[in-house]
C-alpha positions as CSV (number, residue, x, y, z in Angstrom):
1,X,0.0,0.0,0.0
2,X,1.1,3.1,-0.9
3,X,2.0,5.6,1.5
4,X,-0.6,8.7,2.8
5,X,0.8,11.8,2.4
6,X,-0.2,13.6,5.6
7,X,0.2,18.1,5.1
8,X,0.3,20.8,7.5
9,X,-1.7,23.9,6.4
10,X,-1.4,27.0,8.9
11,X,-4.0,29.7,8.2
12,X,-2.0,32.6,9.3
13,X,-2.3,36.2,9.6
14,X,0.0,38.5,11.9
15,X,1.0,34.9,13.6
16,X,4.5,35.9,14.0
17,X,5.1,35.8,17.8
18,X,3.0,31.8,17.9
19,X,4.1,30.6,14.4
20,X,7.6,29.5,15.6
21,X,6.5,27.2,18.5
22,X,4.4,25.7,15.8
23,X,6.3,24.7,13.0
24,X,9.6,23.6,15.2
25,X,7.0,21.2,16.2
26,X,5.3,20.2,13.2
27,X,9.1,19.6,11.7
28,X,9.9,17.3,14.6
29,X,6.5,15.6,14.1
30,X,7.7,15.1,10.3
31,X,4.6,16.2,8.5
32,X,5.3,15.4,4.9
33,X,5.0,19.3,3.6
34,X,4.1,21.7,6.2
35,X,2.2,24.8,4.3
36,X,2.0,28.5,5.9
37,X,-0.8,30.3,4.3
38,X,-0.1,34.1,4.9
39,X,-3.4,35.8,4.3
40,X,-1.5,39.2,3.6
41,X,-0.3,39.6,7.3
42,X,1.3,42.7,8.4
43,X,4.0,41.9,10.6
44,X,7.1,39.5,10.5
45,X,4.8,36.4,9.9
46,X,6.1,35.5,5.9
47,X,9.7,36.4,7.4
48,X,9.4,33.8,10.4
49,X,8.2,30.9,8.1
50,X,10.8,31.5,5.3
51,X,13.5,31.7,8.0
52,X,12.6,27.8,7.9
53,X,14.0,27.7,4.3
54,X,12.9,24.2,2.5
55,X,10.9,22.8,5.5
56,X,8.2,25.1,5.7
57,X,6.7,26.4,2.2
58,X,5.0,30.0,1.7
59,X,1.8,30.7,0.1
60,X,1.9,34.6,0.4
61,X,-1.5,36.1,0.2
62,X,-1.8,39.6,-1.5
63,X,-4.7,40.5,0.0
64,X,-6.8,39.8,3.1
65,X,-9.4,38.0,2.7
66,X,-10.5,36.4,5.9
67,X,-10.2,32.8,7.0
68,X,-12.6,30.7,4.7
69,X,-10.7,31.6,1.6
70,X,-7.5,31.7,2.9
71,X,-7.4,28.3,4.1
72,X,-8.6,27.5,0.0
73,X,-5.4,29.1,-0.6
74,X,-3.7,25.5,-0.2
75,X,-6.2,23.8,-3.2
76,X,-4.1,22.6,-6.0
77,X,-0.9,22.7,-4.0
78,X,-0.2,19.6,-2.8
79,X,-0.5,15.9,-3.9
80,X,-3.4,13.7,-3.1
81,X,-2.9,13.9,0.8
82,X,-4.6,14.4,3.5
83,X,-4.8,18.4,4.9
84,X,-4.4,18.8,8.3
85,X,-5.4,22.5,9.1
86,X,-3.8,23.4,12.1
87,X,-3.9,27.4,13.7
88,X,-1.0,29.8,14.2
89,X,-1.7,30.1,17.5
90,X,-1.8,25.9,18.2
91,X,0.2,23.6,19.3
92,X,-0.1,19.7,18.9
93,X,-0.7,17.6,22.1
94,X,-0.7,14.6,20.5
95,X,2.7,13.0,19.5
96,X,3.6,11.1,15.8
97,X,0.6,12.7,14.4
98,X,1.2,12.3,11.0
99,X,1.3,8.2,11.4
100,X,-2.2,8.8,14.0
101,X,-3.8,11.1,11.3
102,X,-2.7,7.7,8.4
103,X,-3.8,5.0,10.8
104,X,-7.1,6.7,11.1
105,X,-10.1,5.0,10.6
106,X,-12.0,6.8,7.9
107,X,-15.5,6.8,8.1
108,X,-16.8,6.3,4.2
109,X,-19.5,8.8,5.0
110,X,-17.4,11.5,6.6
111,X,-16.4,14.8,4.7
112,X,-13.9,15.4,7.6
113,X,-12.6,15.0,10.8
114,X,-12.1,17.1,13.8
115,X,-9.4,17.0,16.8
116,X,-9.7,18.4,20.1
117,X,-9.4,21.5,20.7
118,X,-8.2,23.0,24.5
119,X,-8.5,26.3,26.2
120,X,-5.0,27.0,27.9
121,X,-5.9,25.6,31.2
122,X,-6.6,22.3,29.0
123,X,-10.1,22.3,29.2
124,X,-11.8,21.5,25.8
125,X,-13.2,24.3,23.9
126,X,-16.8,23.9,24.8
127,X,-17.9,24.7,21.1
128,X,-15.2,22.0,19.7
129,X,-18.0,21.0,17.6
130,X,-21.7,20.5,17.5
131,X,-25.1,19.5,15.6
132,X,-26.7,21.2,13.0
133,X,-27.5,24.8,13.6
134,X,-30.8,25.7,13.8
135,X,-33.0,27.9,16.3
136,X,-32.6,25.3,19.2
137,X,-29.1,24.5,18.9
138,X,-28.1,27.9,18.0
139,X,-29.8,29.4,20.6
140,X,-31.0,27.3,23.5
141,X,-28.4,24.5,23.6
142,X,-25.4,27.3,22.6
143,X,-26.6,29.5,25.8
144,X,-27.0,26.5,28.1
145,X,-23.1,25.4,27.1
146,X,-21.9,28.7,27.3
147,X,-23.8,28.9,30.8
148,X,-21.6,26.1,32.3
149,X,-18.6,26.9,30.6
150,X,-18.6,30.2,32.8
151,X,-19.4,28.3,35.8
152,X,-16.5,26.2,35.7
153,X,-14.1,29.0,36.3
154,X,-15.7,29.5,39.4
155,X,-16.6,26.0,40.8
156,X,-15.6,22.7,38.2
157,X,-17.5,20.7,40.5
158,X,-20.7,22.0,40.4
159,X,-20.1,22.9,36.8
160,X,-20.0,19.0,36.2
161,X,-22.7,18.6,38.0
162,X,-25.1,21.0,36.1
163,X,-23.5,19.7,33.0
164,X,-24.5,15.8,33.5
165,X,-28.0,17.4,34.7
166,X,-28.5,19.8,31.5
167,X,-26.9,16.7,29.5
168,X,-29.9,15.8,27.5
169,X,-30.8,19.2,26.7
170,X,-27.1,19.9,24.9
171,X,-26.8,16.8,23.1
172,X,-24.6,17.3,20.4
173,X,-22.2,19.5,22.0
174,X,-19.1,18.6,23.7
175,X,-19.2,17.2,27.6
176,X,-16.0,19.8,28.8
177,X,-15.8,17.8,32.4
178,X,-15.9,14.3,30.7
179,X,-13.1,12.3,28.6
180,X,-13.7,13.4,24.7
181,X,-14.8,10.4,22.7
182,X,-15.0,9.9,18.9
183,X,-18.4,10.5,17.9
184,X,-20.5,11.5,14.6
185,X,-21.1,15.2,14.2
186,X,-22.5,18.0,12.0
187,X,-19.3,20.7,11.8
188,X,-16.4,20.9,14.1
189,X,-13.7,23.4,14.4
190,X,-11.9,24.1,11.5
191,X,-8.7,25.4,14.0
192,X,-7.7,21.6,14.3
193,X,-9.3,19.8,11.2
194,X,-8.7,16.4,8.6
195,X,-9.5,16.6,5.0
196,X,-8.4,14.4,2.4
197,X,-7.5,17.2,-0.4
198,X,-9.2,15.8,-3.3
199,X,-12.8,15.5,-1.7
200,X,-12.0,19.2,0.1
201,X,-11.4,20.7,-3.7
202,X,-14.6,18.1,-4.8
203,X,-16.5,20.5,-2.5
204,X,-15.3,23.7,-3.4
205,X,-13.2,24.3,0.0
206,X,-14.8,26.7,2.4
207,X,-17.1,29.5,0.8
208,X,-14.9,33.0,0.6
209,X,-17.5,35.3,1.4
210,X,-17.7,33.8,4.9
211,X,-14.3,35.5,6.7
212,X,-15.6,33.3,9.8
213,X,-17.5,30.3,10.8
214,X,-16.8,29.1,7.6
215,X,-17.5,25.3,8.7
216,X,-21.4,26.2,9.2
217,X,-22.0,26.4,5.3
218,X,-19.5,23.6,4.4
219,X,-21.4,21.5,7.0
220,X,-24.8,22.3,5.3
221,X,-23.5,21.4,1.5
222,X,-21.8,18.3,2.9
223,X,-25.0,17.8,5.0
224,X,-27.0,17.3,1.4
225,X,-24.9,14.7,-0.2
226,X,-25.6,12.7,2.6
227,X,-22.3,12.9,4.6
228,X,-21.3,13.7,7.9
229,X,-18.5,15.4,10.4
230,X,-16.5,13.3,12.4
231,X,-14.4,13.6,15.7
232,X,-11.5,12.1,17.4
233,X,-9.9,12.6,20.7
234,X,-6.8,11.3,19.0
235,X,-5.4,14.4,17.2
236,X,-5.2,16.6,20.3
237,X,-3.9,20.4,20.4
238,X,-4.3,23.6,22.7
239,X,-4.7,27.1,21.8
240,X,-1.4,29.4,23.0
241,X,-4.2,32.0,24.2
242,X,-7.6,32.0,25.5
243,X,-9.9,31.1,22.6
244,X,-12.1,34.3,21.5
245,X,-14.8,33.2,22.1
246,X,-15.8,35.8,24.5
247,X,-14.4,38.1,21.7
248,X,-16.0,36.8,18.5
249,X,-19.8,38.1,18.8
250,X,-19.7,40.1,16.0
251,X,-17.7,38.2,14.4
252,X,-20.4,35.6,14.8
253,X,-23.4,37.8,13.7
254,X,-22.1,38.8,10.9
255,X,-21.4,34.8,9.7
256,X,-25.0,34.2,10.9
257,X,-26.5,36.9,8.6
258,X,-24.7,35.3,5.6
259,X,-25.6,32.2,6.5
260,X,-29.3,33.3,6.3
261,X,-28.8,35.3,3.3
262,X,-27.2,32.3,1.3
263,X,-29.6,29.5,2.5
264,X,-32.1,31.0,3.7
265,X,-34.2,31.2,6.9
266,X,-35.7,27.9,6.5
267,X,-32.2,26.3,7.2
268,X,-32.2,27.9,10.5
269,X,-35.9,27.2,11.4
270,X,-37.4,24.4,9.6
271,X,-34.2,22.5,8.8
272,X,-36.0,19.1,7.2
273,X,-38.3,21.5,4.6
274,X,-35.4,23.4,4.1
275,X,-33.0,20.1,2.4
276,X,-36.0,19.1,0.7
277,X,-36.8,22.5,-1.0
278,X,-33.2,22.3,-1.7
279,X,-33.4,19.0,-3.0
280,X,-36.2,19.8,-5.3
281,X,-34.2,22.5,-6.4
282,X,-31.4,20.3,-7.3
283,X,-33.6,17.8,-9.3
284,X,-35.3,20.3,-11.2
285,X,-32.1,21.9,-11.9
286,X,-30.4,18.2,-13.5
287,X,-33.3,16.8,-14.8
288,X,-35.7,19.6,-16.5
């Protein structure tokens, strides 16, 4: 059997203080290519990665154009392999990941795969990934997590607690106080995420209009041909800095709206009419 070509792909912009810690460790887990993908930063970042001369290679970004598109920036540049995207400000907890990420079992309907994610304390991101959004799980579910996230930091204990007794009400998102286990989800975070290259160019990579939150629309088109997310404790990494998620709320809104505006409301409220609708769409479309 051949070999699996297993690539590093760093969405980067202004990552010039984290990159470094990175990619020293990325080149002593020997990723077969490791790929910065500037998305025209302003400080030293393209310097700091070309410092690495043959072991790193630049894709140098002319203009911003947020993190969906960027990330695309790595389509077409690499063998059949498969993509681990990775953030600037990451670094891998798990060890040999490139000979983990091959050894992988592959579910045949998953589009891709998602590690775990960790706050600096080493807590997992309580939005590491999730179901389907829609006006319960967007809403309801997403408060309720980010209700006992917050508690945590003031007593873990009774954070547990409320989390095992609010457990069937936030199904689908992660259990922070328990041990992550491999599961079938909708999207997961695209900060630590599998894709085999072909199947991400197959779907177009990530929409470039949405400059965050991309993996909400990707989710939905994957969502239609009948695959899935996936998740594995196995490829495990922690953020150098508290995740902003306490920082993104506009950021989020604004991904929202466009999410609305492309698939309209339906997909947030009525989620089943909405793919069929869609669906209809599609048949009409092939077959008129």
């Amino acid at each position: 059997m051949a070999k699996i070509n297993v690539v590093a792909a760093i969405p980067a912009y202004n990552a010039a203080k984290t990159l470094p810690r990175l990619l020293d460790e990325l080149i002593q887990q020997n990723y077969d290519e490791i790929f910065v993908l500037d998305d025209a930063s302003s400080d030293a970042t393209i310097k700091v990665a070309k410092s690495y001369g043959s072991k790193v290679r630049v894709i140098a970004g002319k203009q911003n154009v947020g993190s969906g598109a960027n990330r695309n920036r790595i389509i077409g540049q690499t063998e059949p392999a498969i993509i681990h995207f990775i953030d600037a400000d990451m670094l891998l907890l798990s060890k040999d990941t490139p000979n983990i990420i091959r050894k992988l079992e592959w579910p045949k309907d998953a589009a891709y795969i998602g590690g775990v994610v960790r706050n600096p304390d080493g807590t997992q991101n309580p939005f590491n990934y999730g179901p389907r959004p829609h006006i319960l799980t967007g809403i309801f579910q997403g408060s309720l997590q980010f209700l006992v996230w917050q508690v945590g930091y003031i007593n873990k204990k009774f954070a547990k607690f409320l989390r095992g007794l609010l457990a069937p009400l936030v199904r689908g998102l992660p259990n922070i106080y328990a041990v992550p286990q491999a599961r079938r989800v909708h999207w997961i975070a695209e900060s630590n995420m599998l894709v085999k290259s072909d199947q991400f160019a197959q779907y177009g990579g990530f929409d470039p209009r949405f400059r965050y939150s991309e993996i909400g629309d990707l989710a939905l088109r994957v969502h239609r041909r009948n695959l899935h997310g996936y998740f594995t404790p196995e490829i495990d990494a922690v953020h150098a800095s508290l995740d902003n998620v306490l920082r993104s709320g506009k950021k989020r809104y604004v991904a929202h709206k466009q999410f609305l505006e492309k698939h309209g409301k339906l997909s947030f409220y009525f989620p089943p009419l909405s793919d069929y609708l869609e669906t209809r769409k599609t048949q009409k479309r092939y077959h008129r």
